[in-house]
Short mmCIF file of the C-alpha atoms (twelve columns), coordinates in Angstrom:
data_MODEL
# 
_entry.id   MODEL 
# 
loop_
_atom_site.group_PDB 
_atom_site.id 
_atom_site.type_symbol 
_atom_site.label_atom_id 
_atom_site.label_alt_id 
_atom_site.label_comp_id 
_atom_site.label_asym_id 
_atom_site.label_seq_id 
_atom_site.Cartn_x 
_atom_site.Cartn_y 
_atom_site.Cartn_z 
_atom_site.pdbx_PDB_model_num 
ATOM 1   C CA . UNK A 1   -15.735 -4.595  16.753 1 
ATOM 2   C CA . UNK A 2   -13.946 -7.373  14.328 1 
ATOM 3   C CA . UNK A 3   -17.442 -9.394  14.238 1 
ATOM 4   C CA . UNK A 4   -19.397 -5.976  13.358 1 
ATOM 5   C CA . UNK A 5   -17.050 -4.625  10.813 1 
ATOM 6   C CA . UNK A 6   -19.104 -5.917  7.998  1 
ATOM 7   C CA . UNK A 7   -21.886 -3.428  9.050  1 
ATOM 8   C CA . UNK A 8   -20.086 -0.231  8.672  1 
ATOM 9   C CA . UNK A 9   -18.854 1.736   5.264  1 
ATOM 10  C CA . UNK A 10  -15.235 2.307   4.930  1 
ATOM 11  C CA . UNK A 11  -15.174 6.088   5.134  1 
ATOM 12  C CA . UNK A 12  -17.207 5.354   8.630  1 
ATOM 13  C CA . UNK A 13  -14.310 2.404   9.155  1 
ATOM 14  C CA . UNK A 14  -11.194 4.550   8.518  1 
ATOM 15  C CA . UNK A 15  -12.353 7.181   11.631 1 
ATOM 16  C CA . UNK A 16  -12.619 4.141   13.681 1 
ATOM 17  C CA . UNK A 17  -9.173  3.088   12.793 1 
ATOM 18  C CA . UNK A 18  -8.158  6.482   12.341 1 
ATOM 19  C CA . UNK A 19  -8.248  6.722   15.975 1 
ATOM 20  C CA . UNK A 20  -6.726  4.378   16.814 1 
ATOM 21  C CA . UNK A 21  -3.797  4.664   14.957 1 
ATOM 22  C CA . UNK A 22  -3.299  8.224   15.915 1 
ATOM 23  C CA . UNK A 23  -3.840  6.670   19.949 1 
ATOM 24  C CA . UNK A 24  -1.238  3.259   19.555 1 
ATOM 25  C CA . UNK A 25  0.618   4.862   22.530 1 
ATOM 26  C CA . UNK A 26  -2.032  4.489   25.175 1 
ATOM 27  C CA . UNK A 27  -2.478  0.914   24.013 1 
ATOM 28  C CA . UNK A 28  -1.717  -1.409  26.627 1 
ATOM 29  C CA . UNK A 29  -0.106  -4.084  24.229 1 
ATOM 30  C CA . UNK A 30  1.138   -5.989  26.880 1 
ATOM 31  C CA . UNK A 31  -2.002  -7.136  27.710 1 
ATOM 32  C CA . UNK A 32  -2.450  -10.221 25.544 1 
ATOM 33  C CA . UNK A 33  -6.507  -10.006 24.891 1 
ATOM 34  C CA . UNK A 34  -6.206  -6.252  23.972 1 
ATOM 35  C CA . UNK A 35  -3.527  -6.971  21.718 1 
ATOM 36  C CA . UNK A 36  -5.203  -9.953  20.045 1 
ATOM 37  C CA . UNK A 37  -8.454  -7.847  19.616 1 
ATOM 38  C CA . UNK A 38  -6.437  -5.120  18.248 1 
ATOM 39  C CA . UNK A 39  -5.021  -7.640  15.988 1 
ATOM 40  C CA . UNK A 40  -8.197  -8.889  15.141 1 
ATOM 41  C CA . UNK A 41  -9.484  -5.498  14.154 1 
ATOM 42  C CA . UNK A 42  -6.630  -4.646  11.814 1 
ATOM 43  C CA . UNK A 43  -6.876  -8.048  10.212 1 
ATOM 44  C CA . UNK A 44  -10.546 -7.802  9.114  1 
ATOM 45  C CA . UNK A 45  -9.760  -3.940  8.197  1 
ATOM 46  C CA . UNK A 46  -7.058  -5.043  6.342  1 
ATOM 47  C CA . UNK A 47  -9.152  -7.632  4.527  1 
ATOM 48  C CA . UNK A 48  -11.554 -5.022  3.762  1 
ATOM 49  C CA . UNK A 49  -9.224  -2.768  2.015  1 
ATOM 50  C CA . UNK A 50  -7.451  -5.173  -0.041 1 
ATOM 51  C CA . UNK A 51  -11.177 -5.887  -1.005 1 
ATOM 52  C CA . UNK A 52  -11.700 -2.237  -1.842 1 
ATOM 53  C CA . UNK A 53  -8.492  -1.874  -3.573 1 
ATOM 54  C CA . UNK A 54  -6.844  0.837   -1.166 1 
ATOM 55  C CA . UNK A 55  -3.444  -0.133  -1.619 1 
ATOM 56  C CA . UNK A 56  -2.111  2.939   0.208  1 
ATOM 57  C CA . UNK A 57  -3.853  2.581   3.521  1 
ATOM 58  C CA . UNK A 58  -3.810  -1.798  3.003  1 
ATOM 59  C CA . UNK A 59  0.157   -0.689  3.076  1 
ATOM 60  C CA . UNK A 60  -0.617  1.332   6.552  1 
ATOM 61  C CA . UNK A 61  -2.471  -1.531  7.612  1 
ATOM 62  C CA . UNK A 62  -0.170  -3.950  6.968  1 
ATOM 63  C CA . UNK A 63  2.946   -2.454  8.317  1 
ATOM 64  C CA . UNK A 64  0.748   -1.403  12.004 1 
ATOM 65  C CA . UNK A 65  0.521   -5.141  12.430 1 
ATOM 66  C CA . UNK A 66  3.858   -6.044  11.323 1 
ATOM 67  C CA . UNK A 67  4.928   -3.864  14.278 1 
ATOM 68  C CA . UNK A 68  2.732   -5.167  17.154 1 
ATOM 69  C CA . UNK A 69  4.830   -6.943  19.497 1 
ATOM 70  C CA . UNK A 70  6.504   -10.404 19.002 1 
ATOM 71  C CA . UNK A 71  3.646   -12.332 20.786 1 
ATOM 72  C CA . UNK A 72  2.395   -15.942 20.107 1 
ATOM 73  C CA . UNK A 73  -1.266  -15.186 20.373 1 
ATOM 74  C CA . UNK A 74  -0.860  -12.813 17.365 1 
ATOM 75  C CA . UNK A 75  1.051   -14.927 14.735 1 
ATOM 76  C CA . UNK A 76  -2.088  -15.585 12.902 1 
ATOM 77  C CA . UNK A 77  -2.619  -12.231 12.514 1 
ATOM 78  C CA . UNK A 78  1.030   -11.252 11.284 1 
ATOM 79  C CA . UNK A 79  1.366   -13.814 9.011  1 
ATOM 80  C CA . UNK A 80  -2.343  -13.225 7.323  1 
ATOM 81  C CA . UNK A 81  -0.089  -9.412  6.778  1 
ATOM 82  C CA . UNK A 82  2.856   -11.267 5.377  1 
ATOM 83  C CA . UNK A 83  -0.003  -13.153 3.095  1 
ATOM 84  C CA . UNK A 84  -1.507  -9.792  1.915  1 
ATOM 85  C CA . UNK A 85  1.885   -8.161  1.430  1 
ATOM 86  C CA . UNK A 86  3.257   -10.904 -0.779 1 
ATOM 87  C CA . UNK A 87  -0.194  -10.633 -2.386 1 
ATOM 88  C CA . UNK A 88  0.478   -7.344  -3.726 1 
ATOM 89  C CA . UNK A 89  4.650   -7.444  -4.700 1 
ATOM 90  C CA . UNK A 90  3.028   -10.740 -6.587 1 
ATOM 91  C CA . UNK A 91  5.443   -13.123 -4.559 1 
ATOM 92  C CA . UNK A 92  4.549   -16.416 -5.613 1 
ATOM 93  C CA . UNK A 93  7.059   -18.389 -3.717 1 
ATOM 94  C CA . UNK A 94  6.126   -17.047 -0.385 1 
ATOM 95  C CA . UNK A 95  1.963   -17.220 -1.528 1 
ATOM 96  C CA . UNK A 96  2.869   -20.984 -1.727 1 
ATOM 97  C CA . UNK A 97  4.727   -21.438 1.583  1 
ATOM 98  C CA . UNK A 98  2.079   -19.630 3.661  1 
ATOM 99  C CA . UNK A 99  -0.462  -21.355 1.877  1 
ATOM 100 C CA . UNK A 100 1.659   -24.687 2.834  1 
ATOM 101 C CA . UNK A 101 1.687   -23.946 6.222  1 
ATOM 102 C CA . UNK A 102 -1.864  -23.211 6.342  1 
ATOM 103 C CA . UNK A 103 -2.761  -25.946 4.917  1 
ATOM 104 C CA . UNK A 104 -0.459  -28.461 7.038  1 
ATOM 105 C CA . UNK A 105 -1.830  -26.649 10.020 1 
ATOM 106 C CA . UNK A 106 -5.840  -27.348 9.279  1 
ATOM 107 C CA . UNK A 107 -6.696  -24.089 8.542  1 
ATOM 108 C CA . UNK A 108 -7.691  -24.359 4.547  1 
ATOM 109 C CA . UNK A 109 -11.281 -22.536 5.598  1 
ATOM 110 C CA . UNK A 110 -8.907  -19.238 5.887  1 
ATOM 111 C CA . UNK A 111 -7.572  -19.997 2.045  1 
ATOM 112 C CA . UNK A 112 -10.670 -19.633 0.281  1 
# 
């Protein structure tokens, strides 16, 4: 779904998501492919928004994937939230230490 995301509206997006936010409990999160497509999902959703300028539901967004499980195959995803959320409160000195680590780590594509 995170590969097709492009091809959909966001009104037709947000009943996707929609769903499933209103079904996180039957999730199986413990299961790390369905959590790092979930993550997947939310990331290019979130990206999307913050495009769009929907603060409110970027917020949403952004807080669902700060509270998917502690799990290593995920920290991409949580700190690309971090990145969006110090985006918005316009934190500067956090910006620069994400983009640091990015940058340290080989992944300067994701910057741009």
């Amino acid at each position: 779904m995170a590969s097709f995301m492009s091809l959909y509206d966001t009104n037709e997006l947000k009943i996707l998501i929609t769903d499933i936010l209103e079904n996180r409990d039957s999730i199986n999160l413990n299961n790390s492919s369905t959590l790092v497509a979930l993550a997947n999902v939310m990331m290019n959703y979130l990206g999307r928004l913050y495009q769009e300028k929907d603060l409110g539901a970027v917020l949403e967004t952004i807080h669902f994937i700060k509270d998917l499980p502690t799990n290593p195959v995920i920290m991409f995803q949580k700190l690309v939230a971090i990145y969006y959320l110090a985006l918005i409160n316009h934190d500067q000195k956090r910006l620069n230490l994400i983009i640091q680590v990015l940058q340290k780590n080989g992944y300067d594509n994701y910057l741009v």
